[in-house]
ZASE-196930 format. One record per residue (C-alpha): x, z, y; residue in three letters; residue number from 1. Coordinates in steps of 0.02 Angstrom, whole numbers, plus 50000, padded with zeros to 5 digits. Last residue first. Example, Ala and Ser with C-alpha at 12.3 -4.5 7.8 and 13.67 -1.06 7.14 Angstrom:
// ZASE-196930
<r X="50684" Z="50357" Y="49947" rest="Ser" nr="2"/>
<r X="50615" Z="50390" Y="49775" rest="Ala" nr="1"/>
// end
This chain:
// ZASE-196930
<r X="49976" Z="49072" Y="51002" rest="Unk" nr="182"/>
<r X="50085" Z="49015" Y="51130" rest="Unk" nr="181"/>
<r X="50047" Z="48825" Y="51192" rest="Unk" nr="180"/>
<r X="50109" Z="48671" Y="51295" rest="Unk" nr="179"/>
<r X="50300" Z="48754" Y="51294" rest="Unk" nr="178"/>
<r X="50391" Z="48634" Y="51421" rest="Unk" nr="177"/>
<r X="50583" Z="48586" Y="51345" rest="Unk" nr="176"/>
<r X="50719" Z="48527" Y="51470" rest="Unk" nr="175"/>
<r X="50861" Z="48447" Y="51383" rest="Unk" nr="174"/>
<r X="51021" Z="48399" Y="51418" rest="Unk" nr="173"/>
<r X="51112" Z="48349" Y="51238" rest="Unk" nr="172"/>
<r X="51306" Z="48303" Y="51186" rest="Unk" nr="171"/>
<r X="51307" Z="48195" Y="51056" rest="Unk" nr="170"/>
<r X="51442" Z="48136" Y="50907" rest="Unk" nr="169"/>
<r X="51426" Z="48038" Y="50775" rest="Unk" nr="168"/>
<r X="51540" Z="48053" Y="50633" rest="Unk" nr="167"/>
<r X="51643" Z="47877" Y="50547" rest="Unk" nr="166"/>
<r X="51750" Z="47952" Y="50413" rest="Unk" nr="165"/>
<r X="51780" Z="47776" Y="50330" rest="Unk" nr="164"/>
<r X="51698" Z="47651" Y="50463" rest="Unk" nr="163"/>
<r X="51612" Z="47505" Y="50343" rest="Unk" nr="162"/>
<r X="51454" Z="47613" Y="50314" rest="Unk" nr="161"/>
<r X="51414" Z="47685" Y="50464" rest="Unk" nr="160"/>
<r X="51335" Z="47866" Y="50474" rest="Unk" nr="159"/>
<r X="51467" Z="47974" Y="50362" rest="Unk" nr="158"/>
<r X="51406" Z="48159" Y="50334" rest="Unk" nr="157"/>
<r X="51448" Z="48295" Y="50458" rest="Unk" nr="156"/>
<r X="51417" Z="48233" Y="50630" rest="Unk" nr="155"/>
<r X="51436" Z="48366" Y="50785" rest="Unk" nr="154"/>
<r X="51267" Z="48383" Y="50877" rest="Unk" nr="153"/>
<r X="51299" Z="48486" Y="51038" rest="Unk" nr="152"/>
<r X="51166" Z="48559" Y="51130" rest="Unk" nr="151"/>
<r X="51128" Z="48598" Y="51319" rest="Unk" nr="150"/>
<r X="50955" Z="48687" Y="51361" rest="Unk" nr="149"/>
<r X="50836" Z="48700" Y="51522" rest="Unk" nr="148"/>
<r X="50677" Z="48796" Y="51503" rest="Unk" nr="147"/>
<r X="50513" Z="48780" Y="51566" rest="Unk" nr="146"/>
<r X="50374" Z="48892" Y="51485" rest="Unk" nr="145"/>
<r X="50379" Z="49039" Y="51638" rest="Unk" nr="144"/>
<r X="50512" Z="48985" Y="51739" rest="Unk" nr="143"/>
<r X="50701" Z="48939" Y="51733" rest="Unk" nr="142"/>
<r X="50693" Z="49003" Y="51528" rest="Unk" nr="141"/>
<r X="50883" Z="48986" Y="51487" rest="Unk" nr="140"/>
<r X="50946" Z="48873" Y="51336" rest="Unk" nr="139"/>
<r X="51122" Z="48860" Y="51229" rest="Unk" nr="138"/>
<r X="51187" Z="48780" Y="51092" rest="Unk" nr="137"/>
<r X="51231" Z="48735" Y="50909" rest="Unk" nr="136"/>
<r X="51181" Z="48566" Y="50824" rest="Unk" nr="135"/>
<r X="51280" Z="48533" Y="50619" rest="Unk" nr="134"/>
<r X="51235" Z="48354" Y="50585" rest="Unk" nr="133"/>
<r X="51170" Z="48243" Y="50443" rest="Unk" nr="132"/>
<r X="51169" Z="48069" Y="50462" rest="Unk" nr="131"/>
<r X="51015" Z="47911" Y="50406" rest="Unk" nr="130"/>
<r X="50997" Z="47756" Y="50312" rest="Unk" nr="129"/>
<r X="51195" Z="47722" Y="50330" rest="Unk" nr="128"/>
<r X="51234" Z="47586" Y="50441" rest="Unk" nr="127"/>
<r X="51307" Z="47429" Y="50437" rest="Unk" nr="126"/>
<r X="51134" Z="47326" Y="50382" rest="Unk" nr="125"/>
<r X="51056" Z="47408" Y="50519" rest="Unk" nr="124"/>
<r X="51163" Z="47273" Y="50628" rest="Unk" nr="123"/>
<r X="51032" Z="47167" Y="50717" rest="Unk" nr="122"/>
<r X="51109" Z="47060" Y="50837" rest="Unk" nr="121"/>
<r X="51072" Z="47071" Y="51039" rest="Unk" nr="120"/>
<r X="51020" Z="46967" Y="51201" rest="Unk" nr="119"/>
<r X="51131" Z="46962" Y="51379" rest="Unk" nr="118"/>
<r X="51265" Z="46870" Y="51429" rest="Unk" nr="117"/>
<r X="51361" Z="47025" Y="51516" rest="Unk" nr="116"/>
<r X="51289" Z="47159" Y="51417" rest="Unk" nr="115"/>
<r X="51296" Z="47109" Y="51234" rest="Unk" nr="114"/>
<r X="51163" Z="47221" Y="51126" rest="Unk" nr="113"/>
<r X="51221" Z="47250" Y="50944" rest="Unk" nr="112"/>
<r X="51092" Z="47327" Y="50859" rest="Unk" nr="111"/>
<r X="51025" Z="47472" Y="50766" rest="Unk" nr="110"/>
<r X="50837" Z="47519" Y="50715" rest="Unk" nr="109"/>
<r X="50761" Z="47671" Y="50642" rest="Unk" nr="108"/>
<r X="50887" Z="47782" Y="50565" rest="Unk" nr="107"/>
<r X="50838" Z="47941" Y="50506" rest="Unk" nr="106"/>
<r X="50890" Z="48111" Y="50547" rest="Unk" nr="105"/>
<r X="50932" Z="48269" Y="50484" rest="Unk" nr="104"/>
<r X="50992" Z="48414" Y="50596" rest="Unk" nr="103"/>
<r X="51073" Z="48575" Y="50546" rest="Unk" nr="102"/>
<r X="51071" Z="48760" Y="50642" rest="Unk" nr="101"/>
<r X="51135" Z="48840" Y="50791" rest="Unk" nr="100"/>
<r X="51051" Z="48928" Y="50950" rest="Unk" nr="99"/>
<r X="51086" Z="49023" Y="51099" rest="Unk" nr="98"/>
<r X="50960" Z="49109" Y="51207" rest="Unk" nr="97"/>
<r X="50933" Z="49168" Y="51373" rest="Unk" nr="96"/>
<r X="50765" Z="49216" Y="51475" rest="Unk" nr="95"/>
<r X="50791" Z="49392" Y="51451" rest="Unk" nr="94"/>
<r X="50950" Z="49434" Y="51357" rest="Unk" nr="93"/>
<r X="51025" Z="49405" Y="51191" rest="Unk" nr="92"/>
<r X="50904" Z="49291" Y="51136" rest="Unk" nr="91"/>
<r X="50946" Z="49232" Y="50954" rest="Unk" nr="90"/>
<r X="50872" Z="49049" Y="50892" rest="Unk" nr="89"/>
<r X="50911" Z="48990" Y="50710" rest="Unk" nr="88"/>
<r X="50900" Z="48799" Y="50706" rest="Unk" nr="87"/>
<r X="50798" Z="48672" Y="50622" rest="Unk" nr="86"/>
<r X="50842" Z="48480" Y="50706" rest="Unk" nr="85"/>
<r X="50736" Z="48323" Y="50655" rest="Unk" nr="84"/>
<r X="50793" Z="48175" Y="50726" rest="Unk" nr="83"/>
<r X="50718" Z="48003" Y="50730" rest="Unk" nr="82"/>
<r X="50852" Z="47900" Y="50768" rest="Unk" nr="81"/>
<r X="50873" Z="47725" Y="50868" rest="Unk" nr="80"/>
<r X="51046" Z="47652" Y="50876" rest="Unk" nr="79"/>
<r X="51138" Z="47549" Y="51011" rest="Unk" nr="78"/>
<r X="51300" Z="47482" Y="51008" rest="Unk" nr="77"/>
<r X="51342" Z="47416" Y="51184" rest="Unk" nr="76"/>
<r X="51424" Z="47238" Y="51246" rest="Unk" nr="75"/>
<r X="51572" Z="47176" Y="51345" rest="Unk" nr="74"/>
<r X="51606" Z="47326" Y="51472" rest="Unk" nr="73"/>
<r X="51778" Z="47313" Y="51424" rest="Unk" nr="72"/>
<r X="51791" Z="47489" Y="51347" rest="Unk" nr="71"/>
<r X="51667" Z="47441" Y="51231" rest="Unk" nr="70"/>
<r X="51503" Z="47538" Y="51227" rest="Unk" nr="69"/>
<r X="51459" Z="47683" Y="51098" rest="Unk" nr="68"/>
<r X="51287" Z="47734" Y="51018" rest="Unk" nr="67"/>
<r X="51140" Z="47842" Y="51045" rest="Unk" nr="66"/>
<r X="50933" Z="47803" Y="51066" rest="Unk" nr="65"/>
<r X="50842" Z="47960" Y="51006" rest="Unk" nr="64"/>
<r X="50668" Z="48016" Y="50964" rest="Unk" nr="63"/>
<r X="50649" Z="48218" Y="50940" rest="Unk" nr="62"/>
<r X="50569" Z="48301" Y="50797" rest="Unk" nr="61"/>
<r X="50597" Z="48482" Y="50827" rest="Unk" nr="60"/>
<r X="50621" Z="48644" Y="50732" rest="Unk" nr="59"/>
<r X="50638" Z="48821" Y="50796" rest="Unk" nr="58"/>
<r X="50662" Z="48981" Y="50691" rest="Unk" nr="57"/>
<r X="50657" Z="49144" Y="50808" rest="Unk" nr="56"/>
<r X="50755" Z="49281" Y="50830" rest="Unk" nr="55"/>
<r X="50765" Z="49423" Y="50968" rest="Unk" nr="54"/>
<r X="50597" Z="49530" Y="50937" rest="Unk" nr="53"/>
<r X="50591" Z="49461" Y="50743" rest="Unk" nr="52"/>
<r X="50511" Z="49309" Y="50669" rest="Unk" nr="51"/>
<r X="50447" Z="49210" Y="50828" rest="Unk" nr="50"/>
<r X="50417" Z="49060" Y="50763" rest="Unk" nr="49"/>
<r X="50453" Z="48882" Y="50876" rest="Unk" nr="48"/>
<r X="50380" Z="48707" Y="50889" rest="Unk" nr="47"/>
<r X="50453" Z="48578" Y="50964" rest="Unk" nr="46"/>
<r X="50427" Z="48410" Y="51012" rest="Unk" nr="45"/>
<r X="50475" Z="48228" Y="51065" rest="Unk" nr="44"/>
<r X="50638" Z="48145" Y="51182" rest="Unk" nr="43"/>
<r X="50811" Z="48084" Y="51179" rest="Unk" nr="42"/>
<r X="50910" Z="47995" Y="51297" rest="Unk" nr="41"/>
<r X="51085" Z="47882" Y="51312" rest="Unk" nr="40"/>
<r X="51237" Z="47877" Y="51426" rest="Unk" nr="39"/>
<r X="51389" Z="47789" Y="51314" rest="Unk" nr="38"/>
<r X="51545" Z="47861" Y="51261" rest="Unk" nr="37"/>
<r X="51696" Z="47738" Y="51250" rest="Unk" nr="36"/>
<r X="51751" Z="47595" Y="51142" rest="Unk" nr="35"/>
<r X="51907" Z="47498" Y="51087" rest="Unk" nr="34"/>
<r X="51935" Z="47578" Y="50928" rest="Unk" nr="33"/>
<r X="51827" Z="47694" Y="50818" rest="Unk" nr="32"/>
<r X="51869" Z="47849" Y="50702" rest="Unk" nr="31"/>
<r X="51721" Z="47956" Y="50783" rest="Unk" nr="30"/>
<r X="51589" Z="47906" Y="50872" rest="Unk" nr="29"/>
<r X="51516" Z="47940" Y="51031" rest="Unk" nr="28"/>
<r X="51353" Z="47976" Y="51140" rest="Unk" nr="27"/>
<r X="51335" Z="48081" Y="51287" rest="Unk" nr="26"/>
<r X="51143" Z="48130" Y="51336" rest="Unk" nr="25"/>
<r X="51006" Z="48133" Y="51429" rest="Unk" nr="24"/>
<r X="50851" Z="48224" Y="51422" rest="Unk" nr="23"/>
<r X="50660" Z="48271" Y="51358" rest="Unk" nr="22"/>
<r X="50558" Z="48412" Y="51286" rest="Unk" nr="21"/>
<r X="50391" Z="48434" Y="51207" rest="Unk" nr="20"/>
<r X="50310" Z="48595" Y="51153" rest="Unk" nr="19"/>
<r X="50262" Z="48728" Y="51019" rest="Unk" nr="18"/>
<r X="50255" Z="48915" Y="51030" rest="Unk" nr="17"/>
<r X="50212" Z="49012" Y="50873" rest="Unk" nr="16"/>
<r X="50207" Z="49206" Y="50885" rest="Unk" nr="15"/>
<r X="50238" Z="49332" Y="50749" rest="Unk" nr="14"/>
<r X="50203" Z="49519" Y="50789" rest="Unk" nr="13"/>
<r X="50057" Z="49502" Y="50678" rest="Unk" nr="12"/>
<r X="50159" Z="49466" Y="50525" rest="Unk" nr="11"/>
<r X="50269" Z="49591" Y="50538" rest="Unk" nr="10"/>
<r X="50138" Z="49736" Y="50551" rest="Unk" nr="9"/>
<r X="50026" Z="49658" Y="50388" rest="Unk" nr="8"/>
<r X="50189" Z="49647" Y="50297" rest="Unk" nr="7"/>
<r X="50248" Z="49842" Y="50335" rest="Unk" nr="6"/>
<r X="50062" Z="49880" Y="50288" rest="Unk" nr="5"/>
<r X="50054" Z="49786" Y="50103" rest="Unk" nr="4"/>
<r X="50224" Z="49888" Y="50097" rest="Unk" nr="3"/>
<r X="50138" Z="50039" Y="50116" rest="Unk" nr="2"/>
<r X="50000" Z="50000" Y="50000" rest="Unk" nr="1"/>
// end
């Protein structure tokens, strides 16, 4: 019976809050030549569970264009994700929080895009179906449901599929709105 109690209590100081965020961010690859970082953006939702006073599990779905360009300015390799982050979220303080965890993700469409002349080539066919990542990073709460967060996404698994040891790289901006807390 006690235990039956001790559940009861710990469930109902569980809150949900779900949301959608948006940003910019720095894109790279590992192991490649004759490219740079490229300016990209990511957007979707969230929904987070309050399972202790400081801790929470959060997981998101997020949309994301990332890629590299060539240092020459020549063309831009673009790739479309659908991400799906889960991460472990401590709040040290009021308003502050840090967060780690692993992100799956699936590769929607990649191509080849030349700047200068204009049009692209598919290139899918190069890449792996989808990447696994390790994400860890910070957020503060600006005002009531808006927060502002920064988020690294460090590639564990192989994404191409010529590149030996290729790992993508992203650094995230992000402000999240919660819609709802239940």
């Amino acid at each position: 019976m006690l235990l039956l109690a001790g559940f009861s209590a710990a469930l109902s100081a569980q809150s949900i809050t779900a949301g959608v965020k948006a940003g910019g961010q720095i894109t790279n690859y590992t192991h490649t030549t004759n490219s740079k970082a490229a300016l990209n953006w990511h957007a979707g939702g969230f929904a987070s569970l309050r399972v202790a006073p400081k801790w929470s599990v959060k997981v998101e779905a997020l949309l994301s264009t990332q890629g590299i360009k060539s240092e020459n300015g020549e063309y831009k390799d673009q790739t479309v994700y659908l991400l799906f982050p889960a991460m472990a979220v401590y709040e040290p303080m009021d308003k502050l929080s840090v967060e780690a965890g692993f992100q799956g993700s699936s590769l929607l469409s990649a191509k080849l895009r030349f700047l200068d002349e204009g049009g692209s080539s598919d290139r899918k066919y190069k890449y792996e179906g989808g990447d696994w990542s390790l994400v860890f990073g910070a957020g503060y709460e600006v005002m009531d449901r808006l927060t502002l967060s920064m988020r690294m996404n460090v590639g564990i698994s192989q994404f191409h599929k010529q590149a030996v040891d290729s790992r993508q790289q992203v650094f995230q901006v992000s402000a999240a709105y919660a819609i709802g807390r239940w």
